[in-house]
C-alpha positions as a Python dict, from the first residue, in 0.01 Angstrom:
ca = {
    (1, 'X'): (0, 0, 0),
    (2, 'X'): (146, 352, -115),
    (3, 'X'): (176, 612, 178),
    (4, 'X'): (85, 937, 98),
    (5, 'X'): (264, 1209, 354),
    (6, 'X'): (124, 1534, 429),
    (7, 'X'): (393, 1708, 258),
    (8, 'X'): (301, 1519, -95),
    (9, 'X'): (-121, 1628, -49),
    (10, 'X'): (2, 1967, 67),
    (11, 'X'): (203, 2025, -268),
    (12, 'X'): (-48, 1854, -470),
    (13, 'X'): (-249, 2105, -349),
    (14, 'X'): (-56, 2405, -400),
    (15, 'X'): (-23, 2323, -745),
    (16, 'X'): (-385, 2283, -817),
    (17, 'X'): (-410, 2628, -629),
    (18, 'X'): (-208, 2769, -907),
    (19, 'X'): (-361, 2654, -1211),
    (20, 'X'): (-706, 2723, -1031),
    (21, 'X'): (-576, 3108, -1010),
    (22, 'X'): (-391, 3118, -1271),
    (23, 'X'): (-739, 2985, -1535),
    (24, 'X'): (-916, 3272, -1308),
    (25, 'X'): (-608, 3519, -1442),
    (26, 'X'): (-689, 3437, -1772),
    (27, 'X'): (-1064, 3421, -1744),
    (28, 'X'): (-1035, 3795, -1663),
    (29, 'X'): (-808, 3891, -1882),
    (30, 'X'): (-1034, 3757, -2194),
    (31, 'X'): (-1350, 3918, -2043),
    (32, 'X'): (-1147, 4241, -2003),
    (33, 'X'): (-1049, 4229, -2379),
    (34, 'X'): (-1425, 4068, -2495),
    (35, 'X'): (-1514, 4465, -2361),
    (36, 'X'): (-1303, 4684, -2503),
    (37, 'X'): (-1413, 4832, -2856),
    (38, 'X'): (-1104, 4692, -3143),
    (39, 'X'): (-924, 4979, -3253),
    (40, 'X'): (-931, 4855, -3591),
    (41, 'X'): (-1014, 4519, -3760),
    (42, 'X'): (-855, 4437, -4070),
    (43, 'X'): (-1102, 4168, -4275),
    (44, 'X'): (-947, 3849, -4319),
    (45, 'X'): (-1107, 3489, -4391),
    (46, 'X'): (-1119, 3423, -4014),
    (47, 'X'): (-1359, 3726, -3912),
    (48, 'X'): (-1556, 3720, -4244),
    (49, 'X'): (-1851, 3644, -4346),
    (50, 'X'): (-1936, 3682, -4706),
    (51, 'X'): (-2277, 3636, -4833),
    (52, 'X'): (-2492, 3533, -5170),
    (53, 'X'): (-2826, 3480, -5286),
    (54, 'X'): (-3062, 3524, -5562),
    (55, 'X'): (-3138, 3903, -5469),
    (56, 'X'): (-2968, 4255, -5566),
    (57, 'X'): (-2847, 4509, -5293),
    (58, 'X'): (-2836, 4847, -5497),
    (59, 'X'): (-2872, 5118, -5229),
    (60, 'X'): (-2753, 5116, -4880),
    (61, 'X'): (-3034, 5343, -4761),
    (62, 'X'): (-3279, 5207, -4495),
    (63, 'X'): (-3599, 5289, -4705),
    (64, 'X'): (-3477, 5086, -5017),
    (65, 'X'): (-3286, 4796, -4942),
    (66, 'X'): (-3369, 4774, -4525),
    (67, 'X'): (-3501, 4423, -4538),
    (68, 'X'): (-3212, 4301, -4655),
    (69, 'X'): (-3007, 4462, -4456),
    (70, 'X'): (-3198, 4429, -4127),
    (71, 'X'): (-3203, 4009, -4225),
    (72, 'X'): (-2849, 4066, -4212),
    (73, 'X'): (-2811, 4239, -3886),
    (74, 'X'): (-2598, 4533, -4049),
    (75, 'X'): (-2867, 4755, -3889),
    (76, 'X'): (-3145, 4761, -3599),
    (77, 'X'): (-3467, 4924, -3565),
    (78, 'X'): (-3615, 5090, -3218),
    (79, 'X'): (-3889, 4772, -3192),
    (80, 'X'): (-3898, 4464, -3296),
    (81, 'X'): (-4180, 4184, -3363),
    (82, 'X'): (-4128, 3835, -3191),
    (83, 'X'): (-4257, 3501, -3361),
    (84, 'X'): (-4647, 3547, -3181),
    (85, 'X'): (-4616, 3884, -3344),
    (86, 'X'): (-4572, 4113, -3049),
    (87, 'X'): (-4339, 4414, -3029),
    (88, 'X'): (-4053, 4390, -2816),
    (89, 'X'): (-3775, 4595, -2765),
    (90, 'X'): (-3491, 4697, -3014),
    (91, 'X'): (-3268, 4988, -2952),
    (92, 'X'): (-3557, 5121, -2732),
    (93, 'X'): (-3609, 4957, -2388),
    (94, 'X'): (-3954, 5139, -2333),
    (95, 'X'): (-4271, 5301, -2459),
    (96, 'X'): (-4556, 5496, -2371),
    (97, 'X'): (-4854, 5692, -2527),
    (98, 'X'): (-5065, 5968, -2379),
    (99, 'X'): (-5389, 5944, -2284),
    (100, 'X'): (-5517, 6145, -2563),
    (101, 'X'): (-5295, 5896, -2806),
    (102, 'X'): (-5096, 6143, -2998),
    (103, 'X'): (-4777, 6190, -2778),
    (104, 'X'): (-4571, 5819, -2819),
    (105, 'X'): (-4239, 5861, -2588),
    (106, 'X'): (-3919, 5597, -2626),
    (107, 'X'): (-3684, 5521, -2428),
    (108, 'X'): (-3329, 5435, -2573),
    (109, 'X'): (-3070, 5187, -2457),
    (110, 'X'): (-2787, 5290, -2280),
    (111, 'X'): (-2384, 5189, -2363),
    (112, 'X'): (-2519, 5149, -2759),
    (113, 'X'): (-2216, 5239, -3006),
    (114, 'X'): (-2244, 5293, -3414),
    (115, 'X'): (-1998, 5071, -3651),
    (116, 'X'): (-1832, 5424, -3659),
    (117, 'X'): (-1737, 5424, -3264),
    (118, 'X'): (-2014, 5712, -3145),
    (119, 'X'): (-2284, 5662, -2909),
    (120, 'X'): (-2649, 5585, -3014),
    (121, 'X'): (-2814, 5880, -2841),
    (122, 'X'): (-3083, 6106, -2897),
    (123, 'X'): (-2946, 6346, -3155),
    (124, 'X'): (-2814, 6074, -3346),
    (125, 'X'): (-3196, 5870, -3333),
    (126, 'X'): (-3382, 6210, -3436),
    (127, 'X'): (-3163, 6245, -3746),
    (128, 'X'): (-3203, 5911, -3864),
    (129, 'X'): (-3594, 5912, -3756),
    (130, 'X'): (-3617, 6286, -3944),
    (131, 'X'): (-3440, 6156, -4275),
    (132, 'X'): (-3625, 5817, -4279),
    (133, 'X'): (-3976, 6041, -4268),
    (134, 'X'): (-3870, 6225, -4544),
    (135, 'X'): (-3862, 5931, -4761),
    (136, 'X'): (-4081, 5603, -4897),
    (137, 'X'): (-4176, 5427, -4517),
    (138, 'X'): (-4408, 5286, -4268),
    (139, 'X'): (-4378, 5640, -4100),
    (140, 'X'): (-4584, 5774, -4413),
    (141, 'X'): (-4885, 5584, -4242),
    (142, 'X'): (-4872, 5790, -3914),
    (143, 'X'): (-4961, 6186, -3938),
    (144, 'X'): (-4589, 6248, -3761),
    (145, 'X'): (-4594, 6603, -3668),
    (146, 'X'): (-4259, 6632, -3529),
    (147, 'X'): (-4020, 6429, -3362),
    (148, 'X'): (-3841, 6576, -3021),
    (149, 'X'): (-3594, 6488, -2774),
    (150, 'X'): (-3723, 6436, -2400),
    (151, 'X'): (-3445, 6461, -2163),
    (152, 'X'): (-3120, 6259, -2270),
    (153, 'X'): (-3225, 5892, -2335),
    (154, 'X'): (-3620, 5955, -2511),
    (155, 'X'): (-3785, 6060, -2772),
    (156, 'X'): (-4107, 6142, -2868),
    (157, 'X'): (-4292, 6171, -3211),
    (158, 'X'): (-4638, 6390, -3149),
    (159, 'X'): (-4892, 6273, -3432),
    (160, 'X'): (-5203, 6492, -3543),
    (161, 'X'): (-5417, 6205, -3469),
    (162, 'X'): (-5427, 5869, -3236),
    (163, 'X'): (-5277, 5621, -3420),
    (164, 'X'): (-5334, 5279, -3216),
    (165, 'X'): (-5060, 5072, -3473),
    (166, 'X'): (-4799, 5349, -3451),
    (167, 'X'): (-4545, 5096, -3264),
    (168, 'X'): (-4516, 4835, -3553),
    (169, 'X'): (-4420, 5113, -3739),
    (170, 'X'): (-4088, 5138, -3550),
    (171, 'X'): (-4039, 4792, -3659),
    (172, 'X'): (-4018, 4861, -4014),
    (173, 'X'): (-3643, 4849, -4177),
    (174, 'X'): (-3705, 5151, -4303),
    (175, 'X'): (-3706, 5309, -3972),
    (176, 'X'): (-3359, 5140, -3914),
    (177, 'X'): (-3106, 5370, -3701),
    (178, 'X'): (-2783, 5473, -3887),
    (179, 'X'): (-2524, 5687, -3766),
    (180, 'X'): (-2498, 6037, -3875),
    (181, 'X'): (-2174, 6010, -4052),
    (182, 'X'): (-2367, 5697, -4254),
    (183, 'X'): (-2522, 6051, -4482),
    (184, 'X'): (-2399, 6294, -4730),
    (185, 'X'): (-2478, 6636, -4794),
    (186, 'X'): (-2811, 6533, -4974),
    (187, 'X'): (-2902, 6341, -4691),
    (188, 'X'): (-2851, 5999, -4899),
    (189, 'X'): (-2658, 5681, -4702),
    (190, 'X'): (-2343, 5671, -4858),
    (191, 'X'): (-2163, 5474, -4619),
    (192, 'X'): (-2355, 5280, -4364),
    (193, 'X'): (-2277, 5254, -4010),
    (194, 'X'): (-2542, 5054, -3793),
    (195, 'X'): (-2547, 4854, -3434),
    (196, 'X'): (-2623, 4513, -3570),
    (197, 'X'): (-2363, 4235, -3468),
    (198, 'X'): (-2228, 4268, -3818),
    (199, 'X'): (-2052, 4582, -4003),
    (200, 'X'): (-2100, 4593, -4394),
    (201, 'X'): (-1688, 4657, -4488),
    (202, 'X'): (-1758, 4726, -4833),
    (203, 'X'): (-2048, 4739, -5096),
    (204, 'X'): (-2066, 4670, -5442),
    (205, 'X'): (-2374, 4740, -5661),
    (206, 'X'): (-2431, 4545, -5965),
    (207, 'X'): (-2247, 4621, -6258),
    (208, 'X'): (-2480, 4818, -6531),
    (209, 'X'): (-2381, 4762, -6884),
    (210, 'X'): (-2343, 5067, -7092),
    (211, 'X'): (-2284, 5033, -7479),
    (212, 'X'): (-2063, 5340, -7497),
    (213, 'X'): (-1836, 5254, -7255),
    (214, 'X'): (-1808, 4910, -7370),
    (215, 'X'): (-1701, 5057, -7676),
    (216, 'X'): (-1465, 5333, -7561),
    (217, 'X'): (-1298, 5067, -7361),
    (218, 'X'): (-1232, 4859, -7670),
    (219, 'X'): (-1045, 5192, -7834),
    (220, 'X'): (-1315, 5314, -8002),
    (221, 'X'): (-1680, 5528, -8011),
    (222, 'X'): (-2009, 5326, -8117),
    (223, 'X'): (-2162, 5535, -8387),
    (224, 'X'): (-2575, 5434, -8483),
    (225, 'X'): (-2671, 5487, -8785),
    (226, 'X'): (-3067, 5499, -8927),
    (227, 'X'): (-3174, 5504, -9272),
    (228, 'X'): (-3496, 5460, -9461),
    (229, 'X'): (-3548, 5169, -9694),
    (230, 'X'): (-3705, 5251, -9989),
    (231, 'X'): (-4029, 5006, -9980),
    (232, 'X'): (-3996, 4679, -10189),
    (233, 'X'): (-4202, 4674, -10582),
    (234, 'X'): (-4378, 4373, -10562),
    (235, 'X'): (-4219, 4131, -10822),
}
């Protein structure tokens, strides 16, 4: 029969102390890093995800191409709509109406950060909520009067009349949140920045085909030329 001594359990111990502390070390040190926002990540095959299917992508603004890009989790929208059809919470973590059912007030999430690195907050929201109601939406459904800032994490969009459906609205893609840098000076996306899980790193419409330059690329200029036929005599 082997004897064990106290000296051998003690160091067995001792080591088992140190690789218990020493996983906790490194637990800590990867949930420290999992928090901190990457400087910069260059795309490789590892952190990629490249996808296709039998649809186009033309236009990276909300009100054209949003499903798409909402399927894809580029961008988010302030509701959302489970599988029994109820609206749950997106980027906002509340709601309210008014009694009289014209005043609808939302509550944003805290801590929520743009593909760009700024905050989701409220003057970021009203700019993407005031450009999506100038174009094609859901919003178009709602007599939106104006849209206001209440405080520093709500909004609230006053309508001219009760409107009983106005959260599904908010579900819509083409009520999607992008960041303000995501717009030009026309007010058109031209590069998008969202909150989804995934960041669009570059986008390439498809290719139209254009006779002229076909033929200035081949060294010369297509020239069209139309003349009448004199008709046919019968033979």
């Amino acid at each position: 029969m082997t004897e064990i001594s106290y000296a051998t359990v003690a160091k067995k111990k001792k080591i088992v102390r140190v690789f218990v502390y020493g996983a906790l070390i490194l637990a800590c040190v990867a949930v420290w890093f999992s928090t901190q926002q990457p400087a910069q990540l260059t795309p490789e095959k590892s952190n990629t995800l490249s996808i296709s299917g039998p649809w186009e992508i033309s236009s990276l603004d909300p009100s054209k191409q949003g499903y798409i890009l909402t399927r894809m989790q580029v961008i988010e929208t302030l509701l959302n709509v489970n599988e029994k059809g109820e609206i749950t919470p997106g980027l906002a973590s509340a709601w309210q109406v008014s009694d009289d059912g014209v005043d609808w007030t939302f509550t944003l999430k805290d801590d929520v950060v743009f593909h760009d690195g700024t905050a989701m907050n409220v003057d970021a929201v009203l700019g993407s909520l005031n450009n999506a109601l100038k174009k094609h939406g859901t919003l178009k459904k709602a007599s939106v009067e104006s849209i206001k800032a209440v405080g520093d994490n709500q909004i609230q969009f006053h309508l001219s009349e009760p409107y009983v459906a106005f959260p599904a609205l908010l579900t819509n893609y083409s009520t999607a949140i992008v960041a303000p840098a995501s717009y030009n000076e026309t007010g058109d996306v031209a590069t998008l920045y969202g909150t989804g899980p995934y960041q669009m790193e570059s986008f390439e419409p498809p290719p139209q085909t254009n006779g002229e330059k076909i033929w200035r690329l081949l060294g010369r200029q297509s020239q069209h030329h139309v003349r009448d036929l004199p008709d046919r005599a019968p033979s």
